[in-house]
C-alpha positions as CSV (number, residue, x, y, z in Angstrom):
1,X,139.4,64.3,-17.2
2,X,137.6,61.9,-19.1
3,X,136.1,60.1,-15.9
4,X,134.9,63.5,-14.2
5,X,131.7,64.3,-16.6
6,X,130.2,60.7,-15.3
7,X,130.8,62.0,-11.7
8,X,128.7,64.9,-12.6
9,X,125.4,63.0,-12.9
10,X,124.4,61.8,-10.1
11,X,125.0,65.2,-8.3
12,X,123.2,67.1,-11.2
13,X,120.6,64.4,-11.1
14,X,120.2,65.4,-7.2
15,X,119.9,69.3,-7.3
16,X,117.5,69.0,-10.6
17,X,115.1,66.4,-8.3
18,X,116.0,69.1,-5.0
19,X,114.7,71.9,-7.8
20,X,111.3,70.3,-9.0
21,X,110.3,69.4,-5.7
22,X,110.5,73.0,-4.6
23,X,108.3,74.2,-7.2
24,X,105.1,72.6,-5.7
25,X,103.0,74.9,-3.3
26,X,104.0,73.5,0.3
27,X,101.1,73.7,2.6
28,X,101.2,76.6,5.2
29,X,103.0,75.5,7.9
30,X,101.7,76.0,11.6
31,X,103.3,79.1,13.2
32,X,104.8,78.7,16.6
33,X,103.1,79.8,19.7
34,X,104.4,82.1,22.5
35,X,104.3,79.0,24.7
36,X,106.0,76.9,22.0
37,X,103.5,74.8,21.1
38,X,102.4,74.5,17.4
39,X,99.5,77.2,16.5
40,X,96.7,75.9,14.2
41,X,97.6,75.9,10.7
42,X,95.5,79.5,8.4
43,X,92.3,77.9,7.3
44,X,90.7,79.2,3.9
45,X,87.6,79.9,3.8
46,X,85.0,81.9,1.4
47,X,81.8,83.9,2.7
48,X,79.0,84.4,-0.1
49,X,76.6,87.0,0.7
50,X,73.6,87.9,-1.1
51,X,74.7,90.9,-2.0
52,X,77.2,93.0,-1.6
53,X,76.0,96.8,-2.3
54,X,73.7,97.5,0.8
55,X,75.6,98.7,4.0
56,X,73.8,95.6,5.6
57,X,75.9,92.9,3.7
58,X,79.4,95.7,4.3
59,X,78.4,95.5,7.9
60,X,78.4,91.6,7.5
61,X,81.3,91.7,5.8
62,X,82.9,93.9,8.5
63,X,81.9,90.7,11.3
64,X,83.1,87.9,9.1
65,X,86.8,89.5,8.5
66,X,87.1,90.4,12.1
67,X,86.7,87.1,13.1
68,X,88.8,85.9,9.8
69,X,91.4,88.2,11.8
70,X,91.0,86.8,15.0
71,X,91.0,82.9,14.4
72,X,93.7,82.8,11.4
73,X,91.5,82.3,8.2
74,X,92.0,83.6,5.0
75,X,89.1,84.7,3.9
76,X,87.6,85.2,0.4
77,X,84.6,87.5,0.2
78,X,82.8,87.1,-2.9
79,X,78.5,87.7,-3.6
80,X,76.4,89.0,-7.0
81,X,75.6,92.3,-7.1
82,X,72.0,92.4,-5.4
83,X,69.5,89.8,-4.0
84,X,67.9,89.2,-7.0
85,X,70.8,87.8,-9.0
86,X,70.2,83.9,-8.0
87,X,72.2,82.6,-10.9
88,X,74.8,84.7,-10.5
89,X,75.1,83.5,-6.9
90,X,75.2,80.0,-8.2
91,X,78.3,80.2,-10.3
92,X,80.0,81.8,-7.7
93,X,79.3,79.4,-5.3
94,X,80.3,76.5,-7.4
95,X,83.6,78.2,-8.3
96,X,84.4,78.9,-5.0
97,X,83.9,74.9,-4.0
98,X,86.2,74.4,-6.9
99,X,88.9,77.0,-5.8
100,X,90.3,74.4,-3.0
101,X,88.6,76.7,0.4
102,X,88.1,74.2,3.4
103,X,84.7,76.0,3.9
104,X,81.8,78.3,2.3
105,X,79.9,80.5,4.0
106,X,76.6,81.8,2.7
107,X,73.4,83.6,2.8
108,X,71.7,82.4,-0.4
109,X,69.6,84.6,-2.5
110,X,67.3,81.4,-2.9
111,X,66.1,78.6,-0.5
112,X,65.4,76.0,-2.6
113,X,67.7,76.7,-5.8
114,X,70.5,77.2,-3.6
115,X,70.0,73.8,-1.6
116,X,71.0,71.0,-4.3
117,X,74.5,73.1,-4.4
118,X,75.4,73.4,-0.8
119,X,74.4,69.1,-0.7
120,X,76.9,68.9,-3.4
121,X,79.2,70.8,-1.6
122,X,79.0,68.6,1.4
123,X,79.2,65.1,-0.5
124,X,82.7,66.4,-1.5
125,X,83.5,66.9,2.0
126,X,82.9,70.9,2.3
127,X,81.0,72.4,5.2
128,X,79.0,74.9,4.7
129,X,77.5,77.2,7.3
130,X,74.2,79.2,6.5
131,X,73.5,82.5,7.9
132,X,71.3,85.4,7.3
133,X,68.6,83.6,5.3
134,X,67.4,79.8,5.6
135,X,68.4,76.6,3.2
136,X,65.6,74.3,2.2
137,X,68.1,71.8,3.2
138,X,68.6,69.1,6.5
139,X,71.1,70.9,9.1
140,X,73.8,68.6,10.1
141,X,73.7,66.9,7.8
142,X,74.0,68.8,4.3
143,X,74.9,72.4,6.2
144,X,76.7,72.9,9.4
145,X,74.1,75.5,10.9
146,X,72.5,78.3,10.5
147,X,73.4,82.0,12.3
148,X,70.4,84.9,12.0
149,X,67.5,86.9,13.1
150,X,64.4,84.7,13.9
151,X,62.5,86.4,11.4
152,X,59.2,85.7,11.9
153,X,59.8,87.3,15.7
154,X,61.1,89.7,14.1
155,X,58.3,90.2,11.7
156,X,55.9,90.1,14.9
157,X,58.0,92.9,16.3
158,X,57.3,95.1,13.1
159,X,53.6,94.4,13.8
160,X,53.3,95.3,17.2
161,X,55.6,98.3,16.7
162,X,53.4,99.3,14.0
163,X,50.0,98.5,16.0
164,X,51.4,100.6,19.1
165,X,52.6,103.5,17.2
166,X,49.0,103.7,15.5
167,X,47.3,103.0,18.8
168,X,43.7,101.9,19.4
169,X,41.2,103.6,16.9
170,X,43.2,104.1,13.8
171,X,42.0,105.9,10.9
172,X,41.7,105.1,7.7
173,X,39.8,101.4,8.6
174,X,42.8,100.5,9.7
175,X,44.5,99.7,6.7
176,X,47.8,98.8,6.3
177,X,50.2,98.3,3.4
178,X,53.1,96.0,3.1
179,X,56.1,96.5,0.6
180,X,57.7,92.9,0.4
181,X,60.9,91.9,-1.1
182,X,61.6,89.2,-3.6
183,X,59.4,85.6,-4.0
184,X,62.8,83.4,-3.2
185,X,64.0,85.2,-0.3
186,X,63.1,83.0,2.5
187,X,64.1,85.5,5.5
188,X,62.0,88.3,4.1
189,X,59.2,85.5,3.4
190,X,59.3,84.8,7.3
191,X,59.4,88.0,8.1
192,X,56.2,89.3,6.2
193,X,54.3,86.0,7.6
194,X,55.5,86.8,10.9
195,X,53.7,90.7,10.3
196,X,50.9,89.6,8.8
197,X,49.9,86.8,11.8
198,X,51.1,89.4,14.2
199,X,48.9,91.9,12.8
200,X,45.8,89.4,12.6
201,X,45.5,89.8,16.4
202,X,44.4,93.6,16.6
203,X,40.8,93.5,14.7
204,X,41.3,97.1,13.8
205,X,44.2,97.3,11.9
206,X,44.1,94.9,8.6
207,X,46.5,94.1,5.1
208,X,44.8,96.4,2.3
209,X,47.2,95.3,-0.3
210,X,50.9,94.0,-0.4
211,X,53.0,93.2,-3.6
212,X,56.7,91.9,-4.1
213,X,59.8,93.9,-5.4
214,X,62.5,92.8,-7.7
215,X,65.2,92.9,-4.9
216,X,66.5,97.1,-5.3
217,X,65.5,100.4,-3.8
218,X,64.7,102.3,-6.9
219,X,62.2,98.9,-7.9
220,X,60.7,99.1,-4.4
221,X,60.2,102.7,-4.8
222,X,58.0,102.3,-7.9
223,X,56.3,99.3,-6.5
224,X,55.5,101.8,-3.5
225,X,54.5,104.9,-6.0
226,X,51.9,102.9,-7.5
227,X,50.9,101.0,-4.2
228,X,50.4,104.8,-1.7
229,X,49.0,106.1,-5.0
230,X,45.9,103.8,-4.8
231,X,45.2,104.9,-1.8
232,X,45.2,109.1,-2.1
233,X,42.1,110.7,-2.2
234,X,41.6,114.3,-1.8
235,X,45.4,114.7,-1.3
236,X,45.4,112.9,1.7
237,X,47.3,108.9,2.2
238,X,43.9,107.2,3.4
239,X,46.1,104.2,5.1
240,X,46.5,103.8,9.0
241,X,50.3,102.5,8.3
242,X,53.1,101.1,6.2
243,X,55.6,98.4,6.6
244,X,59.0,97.2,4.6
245,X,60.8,94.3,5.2
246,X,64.2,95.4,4.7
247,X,67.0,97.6,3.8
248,X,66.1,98.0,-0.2
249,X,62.2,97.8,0.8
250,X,62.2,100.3,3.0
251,X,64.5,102.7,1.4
252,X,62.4,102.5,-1.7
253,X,59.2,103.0,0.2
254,X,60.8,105.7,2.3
255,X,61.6,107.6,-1.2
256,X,58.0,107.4,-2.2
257,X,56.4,108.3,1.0
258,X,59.0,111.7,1.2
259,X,58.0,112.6,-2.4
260,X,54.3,112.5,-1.3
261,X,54.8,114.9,1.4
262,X,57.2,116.8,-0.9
263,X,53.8,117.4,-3.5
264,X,51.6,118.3,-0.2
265,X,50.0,115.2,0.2
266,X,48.6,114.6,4.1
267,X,50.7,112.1,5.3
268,X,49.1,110.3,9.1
269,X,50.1,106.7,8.2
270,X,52.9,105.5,10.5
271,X,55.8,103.6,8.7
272,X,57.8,100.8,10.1
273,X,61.3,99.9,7.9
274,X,63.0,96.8,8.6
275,X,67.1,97.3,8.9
276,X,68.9,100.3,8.9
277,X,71.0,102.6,6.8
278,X,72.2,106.3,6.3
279,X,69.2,107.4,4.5
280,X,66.8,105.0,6.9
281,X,68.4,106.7,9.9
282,X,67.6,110.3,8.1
283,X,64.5,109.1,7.7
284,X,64.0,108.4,11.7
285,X,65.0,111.7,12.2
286,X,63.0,113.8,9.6
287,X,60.0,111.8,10.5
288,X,59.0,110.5,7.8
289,X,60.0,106.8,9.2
290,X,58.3,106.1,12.7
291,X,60.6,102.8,13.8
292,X,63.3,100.8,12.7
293,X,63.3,97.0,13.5
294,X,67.2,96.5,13.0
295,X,69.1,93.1,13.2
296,X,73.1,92.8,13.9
297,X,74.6,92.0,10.3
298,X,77.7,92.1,11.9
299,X,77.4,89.8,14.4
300,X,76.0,87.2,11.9
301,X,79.0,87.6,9.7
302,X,81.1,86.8,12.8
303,X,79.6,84.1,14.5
304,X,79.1,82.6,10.5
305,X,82.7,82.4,10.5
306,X,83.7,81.1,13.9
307,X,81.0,78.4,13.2
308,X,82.7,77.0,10.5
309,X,86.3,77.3,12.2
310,X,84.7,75.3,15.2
311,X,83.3,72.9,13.0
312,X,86.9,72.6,10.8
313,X,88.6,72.3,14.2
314,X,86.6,69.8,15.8
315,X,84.5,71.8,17.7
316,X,80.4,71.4,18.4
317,X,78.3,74.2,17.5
318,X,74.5,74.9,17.9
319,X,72.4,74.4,15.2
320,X,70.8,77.4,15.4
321,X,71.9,81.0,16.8
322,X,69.7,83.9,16.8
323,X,71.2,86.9,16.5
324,X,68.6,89.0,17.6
325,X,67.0,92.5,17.2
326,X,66.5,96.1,18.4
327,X,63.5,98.6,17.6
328,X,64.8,102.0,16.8
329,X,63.4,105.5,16.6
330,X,64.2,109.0,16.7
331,X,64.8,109.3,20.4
332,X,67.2,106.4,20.4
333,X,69.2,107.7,17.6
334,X,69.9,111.4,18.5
């Protein structure tokens, strides 16, 4: 017996090594396909919006997991609380890059702030797609692309929309107010120059007076108080029309304009929102809103996605895809 314990080591030695080297995390092996070939292996991937309490960015969320669904990603949905949280936005997008995902997608809160981030990102060999919003940053080279409305069409739209729903001798001289959203946001920035030039080609109708918001409905809806309130004389609203640039923006300055005509103040100023919501589609349909210029969150989130698998997977994809828009009122939403 006393030669047996000897015999024991190199065996023990063996299933100790066998034991350690199944302790390590494996990498996901590729899942046979029907035909037996070798299916791609899951991709990881994370998808920062710039916020994640509106229905817009739920409806974007929506897009990006059904197309995390359909092309085998695991994705990680992660954003700060509203718009206006930009350093909030910043940590999470740095510990995302640090988590070990093969990808990032984001809408950031921030064109500029965000843009010496997403080049960091891609010196370390992570893509990142854009969508939503614009990067101050060189596509191709440090982000993939960039998936969204053309905003400053879509800004155009508003003004038109507005102008032909106030038609050709507008009261009031023609004045007009605009509720914009945050300084940084670059998609709302386009968006309000895209009104304003618009709006520049009908001499009758001009901008009285516009201000910025701090990114929420209830801080829209007292920038919007204090804005209508200028402009009420003899309990009537002495503008020819109103426009808001998005979801928060509009619901705010929907809020304002109801309470007005709640107190019995003469309301004639048409009111073009930008995006749409429960309470914005309420507000089609009780008339206090007069139009809806309303983009396809969902679709971006989708497409945002499949970019960046494309891209992974050796694919080309366009620089640029517009998701487009749609005008809506209270006919088209009965």
């Amino acid at each position: 017996m006393k030669h047996a314990l000897p015999l024991l080591f190199p065996a023990l030695s063996a299933a100790i090594a066998l034991l350690l080297t199944g302790c390590g995390k494996a990498p996901e092996a590729a899942t046979p396909a029907a035909d037996g070939s070798a299916a791609p292996a899951k991709i990881t991937l994370a998808a920062i919006p710039k916020a994640t309490t509106h229905s817009y960015w739920k409806a974007a969320e929506a897009g990006a997991r059904r197309a995390a669904a359909e092309f085998n990603v695991t994705l990680e949905w992660q954003g700060p609380l509203d718009d206006s949280k930009v350093a909030d936005q910043i940590g999470i997008f740095n510990n995302l890059a640090a988590s070990g995902v093969q990808g990032i997608l984001l809408s950031p809160c921030d064109d500029k702030a965000l843009a010496p981030h997403v080049r960091t990102a891609a010196k370390r060999g992570i893509p990142v797609a854009i969508f939503d919003s614009p990067l101050d940053a060189k596509p191709g080279t440090d982000y993939v692309n960039f998936t969204a409305t053309d905003n400053k069409a879509a800004g155009g739209t508003a003004a038109e929309t507005l102008s032909g729903l106030i038609g050709g001798s507008p009261a009031h001289e023609g004045q007009v107010l605009v509720i914009r959203f945050t300084e940084g946001s670059a998609s709302t920035r386009l968006r309000e120059e895209g009104f304003t030039a618009t709006l520049a080609k009908f001499p009758a109708l001009k901008v009285a007076a516009q201000q910025f918001t701090d990114g929420s409905m209830a801080g829209a809806q007292r920038v919007a108080e204090t804005l209508l309130g200028n402009y009420v004389k003899n309990n009537k609203l002495e503008l020819a029309g109103v426009f808001a640039s998005n979801q928060p923006t509009a619901e705010g300055t929907y809020n304002a304009l109801k309470a007005l005509r709640d107190k019995g103040v003469e309301v004639s100023a048409k009111f073009v929102g930008f995006d749409d919501s429960t309470l914005l589609i309420q507000g089609l349909q009780n008339g206090v809103i007069d139009a809806l210029v309303v983009q396809d969150p969902e679709k971006m989130g989708y497409l945002g996605v499949k970019s960046l698998v494309d891209h992974l997977q050796g694919r080309p994809v366009e620089a640029y895809v517009d998701t487009g828009v749609t005008v809506k009122n209270k006919a088209n939403t009965q």
